[in-house]
N, C-alpha and C positions, 0 to 999 in steps of 0.2 A: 504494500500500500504506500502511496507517494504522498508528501502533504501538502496541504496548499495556502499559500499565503495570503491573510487576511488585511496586514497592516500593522497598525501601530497601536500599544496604548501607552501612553510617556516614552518610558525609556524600550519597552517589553514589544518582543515581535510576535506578531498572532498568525494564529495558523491552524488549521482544522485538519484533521487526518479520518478518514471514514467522518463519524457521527461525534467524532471526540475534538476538543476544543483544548488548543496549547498555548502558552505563552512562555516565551524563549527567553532567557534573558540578556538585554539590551546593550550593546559598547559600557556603559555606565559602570551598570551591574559586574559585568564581565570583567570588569576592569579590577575590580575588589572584591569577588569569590568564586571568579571564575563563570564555566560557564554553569548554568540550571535551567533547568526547567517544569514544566507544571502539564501534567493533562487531565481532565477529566471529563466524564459523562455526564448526562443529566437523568439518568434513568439505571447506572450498572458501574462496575467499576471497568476501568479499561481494562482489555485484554492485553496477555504480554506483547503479543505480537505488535499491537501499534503502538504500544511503549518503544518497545525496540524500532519496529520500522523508524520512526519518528525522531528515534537516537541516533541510529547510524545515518540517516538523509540528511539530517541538519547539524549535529556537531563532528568536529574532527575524528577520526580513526582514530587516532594517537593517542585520546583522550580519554582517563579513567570514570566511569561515572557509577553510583553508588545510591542507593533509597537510604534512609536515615530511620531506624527505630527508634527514638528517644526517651529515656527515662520515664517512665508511667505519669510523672509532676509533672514534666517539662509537654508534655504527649496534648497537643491541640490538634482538635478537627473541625474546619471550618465549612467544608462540603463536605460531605457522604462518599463523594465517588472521585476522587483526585488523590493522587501521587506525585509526588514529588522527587527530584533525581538532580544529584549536586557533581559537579568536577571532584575527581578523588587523584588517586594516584599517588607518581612518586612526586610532586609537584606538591601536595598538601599530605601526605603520609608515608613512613617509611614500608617500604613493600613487604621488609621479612617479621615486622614484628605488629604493624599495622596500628602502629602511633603515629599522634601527627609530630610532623616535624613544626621545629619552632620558626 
């Protein structure tokens, strides 16, 4: 599945893949956590497949990317049906012991 680009909201590029709705993040953003992104549905959670299609079409190969479980405290859901996926790597963590670097 290919995605297709929406536009703009501020800094965040939009983009729809099947029935699912992304937003990318923008030069800004990028600039200070690298790259993320957001997809979700309005009706199901996404399937892995247009996570992934939607991962490898719009950021680099080269790029580690990672979902975040958070501490049960820290753990907020503000839609139902969205996932979230952050730049990981050796670029923000060491590979053999999977801390972050300083």
């Amino acid at each position: 599945m290919k995605p297709d680009y929406c536009g703009r909201m501020g800094d965040a590029l939009l983009y729809t893949i099947g029935e699912c709705k992304v937003m990318l993040s923008g030069p800004a953003e990028h600039k200070i956590v690298g790259w993320h992104f957001s997809i979700s549905h309005p009706t199901r959670n996404p399937t892995w497949e247009e996570q992934r299609d939607f991962r490898y079409a719009e950021i680099p190969d080269d790029v580690y990317m990672v979902s975040i479980m958070p501490p049960r405290k820290e753990y907020v859901n503000r839609h139902p049906f969205c996932f979230h996926w952050y730049e990981a790597g050796p670029k923000f963590f060491d590979l053999k012991t999977g801390r972050p670097t300083s």
